[in-house]
N, C-alpha and C positions, 0 to 999 in steps of 0.2 A: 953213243950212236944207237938211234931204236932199230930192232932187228925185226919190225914191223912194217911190212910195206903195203902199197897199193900198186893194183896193174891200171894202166887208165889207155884207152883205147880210143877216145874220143879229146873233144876240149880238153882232158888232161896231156894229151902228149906235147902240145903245146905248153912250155915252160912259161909263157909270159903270162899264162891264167893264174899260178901261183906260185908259190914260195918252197915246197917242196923238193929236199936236196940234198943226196947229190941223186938225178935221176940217171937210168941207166936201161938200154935200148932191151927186148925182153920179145918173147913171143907167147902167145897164150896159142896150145892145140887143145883140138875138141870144142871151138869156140868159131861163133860167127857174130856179126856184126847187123841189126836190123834196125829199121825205125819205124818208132812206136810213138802213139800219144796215150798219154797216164788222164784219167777221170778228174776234171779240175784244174786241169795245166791248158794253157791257150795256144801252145805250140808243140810241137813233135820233138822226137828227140832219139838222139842212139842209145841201144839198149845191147846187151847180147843175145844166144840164144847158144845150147847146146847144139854140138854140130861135128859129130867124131871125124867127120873125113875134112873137118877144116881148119886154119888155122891163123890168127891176128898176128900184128904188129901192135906195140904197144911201148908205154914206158913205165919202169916201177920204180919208184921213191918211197924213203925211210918216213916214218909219221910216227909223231909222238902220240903220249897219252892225248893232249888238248890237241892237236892236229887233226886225231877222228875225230873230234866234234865236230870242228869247222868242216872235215871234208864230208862228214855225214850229215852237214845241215845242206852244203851246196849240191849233194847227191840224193837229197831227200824223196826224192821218188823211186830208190832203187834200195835194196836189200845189199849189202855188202854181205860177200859170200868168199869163200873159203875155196884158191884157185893153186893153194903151194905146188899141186901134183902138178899142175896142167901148166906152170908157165917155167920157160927156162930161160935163163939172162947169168950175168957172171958178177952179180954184187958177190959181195960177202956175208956170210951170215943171218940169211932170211928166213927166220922161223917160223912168221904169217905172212901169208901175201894173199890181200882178197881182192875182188872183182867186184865192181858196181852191177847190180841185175834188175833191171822193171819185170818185178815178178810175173809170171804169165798172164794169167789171172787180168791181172792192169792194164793190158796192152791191152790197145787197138787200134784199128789201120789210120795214118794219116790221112786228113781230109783239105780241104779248103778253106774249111772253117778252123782248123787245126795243123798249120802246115811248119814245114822243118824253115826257120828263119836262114835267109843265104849268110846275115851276120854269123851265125854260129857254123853253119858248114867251112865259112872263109876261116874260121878259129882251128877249125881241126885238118883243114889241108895245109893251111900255116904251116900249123906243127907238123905236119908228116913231111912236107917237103921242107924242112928245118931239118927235121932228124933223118928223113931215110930219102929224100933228092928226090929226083922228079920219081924215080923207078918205084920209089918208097910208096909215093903219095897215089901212082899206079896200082900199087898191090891194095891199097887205102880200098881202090872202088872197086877192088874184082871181087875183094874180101868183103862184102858190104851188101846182102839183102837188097833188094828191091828199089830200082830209082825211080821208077813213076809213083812216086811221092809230090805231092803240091811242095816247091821252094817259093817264099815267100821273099821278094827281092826287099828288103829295110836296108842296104847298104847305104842310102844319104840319113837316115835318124834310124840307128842300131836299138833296136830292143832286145838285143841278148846282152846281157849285165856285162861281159867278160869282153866283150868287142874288142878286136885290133884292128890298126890299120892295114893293111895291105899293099907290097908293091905292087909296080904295074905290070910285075912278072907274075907275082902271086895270084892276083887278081885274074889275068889275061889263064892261066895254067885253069882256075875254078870255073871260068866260064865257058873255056872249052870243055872239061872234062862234063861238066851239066849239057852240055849239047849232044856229045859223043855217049853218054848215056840214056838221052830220051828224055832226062827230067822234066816239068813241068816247071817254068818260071814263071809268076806275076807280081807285077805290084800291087802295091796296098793302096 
């Protein structure tokens, strides 16, 4: 068993995006949740951001030697950084535990031309109300930067690679909570 983990705070908390396992529920303090678009990329995306008075939900799983490859090609716009002090959960035996980060530097504000796909928001409330219920997926938006962000509705042809489907509870849960926070919905 590797005693190297990752924290994943976004699409990763959602177990049906990968193979990673066994995962195990986790909180990262001193950490917030924002969305950024990276120089080159056509859509936005969750990032973190140092934030002492605040604190995540998350989940961490064990990752082999070739495991960071694959999960550092799918995170390739983010630095994997070094999070063992900052996150507490009850595996056993975690020696590394890092954090995906779009270096500062890289960010910049979502636009229209650049906006967070609702496919990949639907991936990441999946998993929170998967792992932590409706209350979970609650703390998901209070812990979460800034929502007048452009959502760019692709629910009928997903272009986020990792797409799931969505019950009509799940679904019904993402579109109120985008109402209830101001977002910005259109289609393509």
């Amino acid at each position: 068993m590797s005693t190297s983990f990752f924290f994943g705070y976004g699409s990763l908390v959602n177990r049906r995006t990968h193979a990673f396992d066994p995962a195990h529920k986790a909180v990262a303090k001193g950490w917030r949740r924002v969305w950024a678009r990276v120089p080159g990329r056509p859509v936005s995306l969750l990032t973190v951001s140092r934030d002492a008075g605040s604190e995540i939900e998350g989940l961490i799983a064990p990752v082999t030697g070739e495991g960071w490859a694959v999960l550092d090609q799918r995170e390739a716009d983010y630095d994997r950084t070094d999070a063992r002090a900052d996150v507490r959960h009850e595996a056993p035996t975690v020696e590394e535990l890092a954090i995906y980060v779009v270096p500062e530097a890289d960010r910049l504000p979502p636009d229209t031309d650049h906006p967070v796909l609702l496919s990949y928001l639907d991936v990441v409330l999946q998993g929170y109300l998967g792992e932590f219920g409706k209350e979970g997926a609650e703390r998901f938006l209070a812990s979460t930067g800034d929502w007048r962000v452009p959502f760019m509705n692709d629910r009928d042809a997903p272009l986020y690679p990792r797409a799931q489907s969505l019950s009509d509870a799940e679904r019904g849960f993402v579109d109120a909570a985008l109402l209830d926070v101001g977002a910005q919905v259109f289609s393509r």
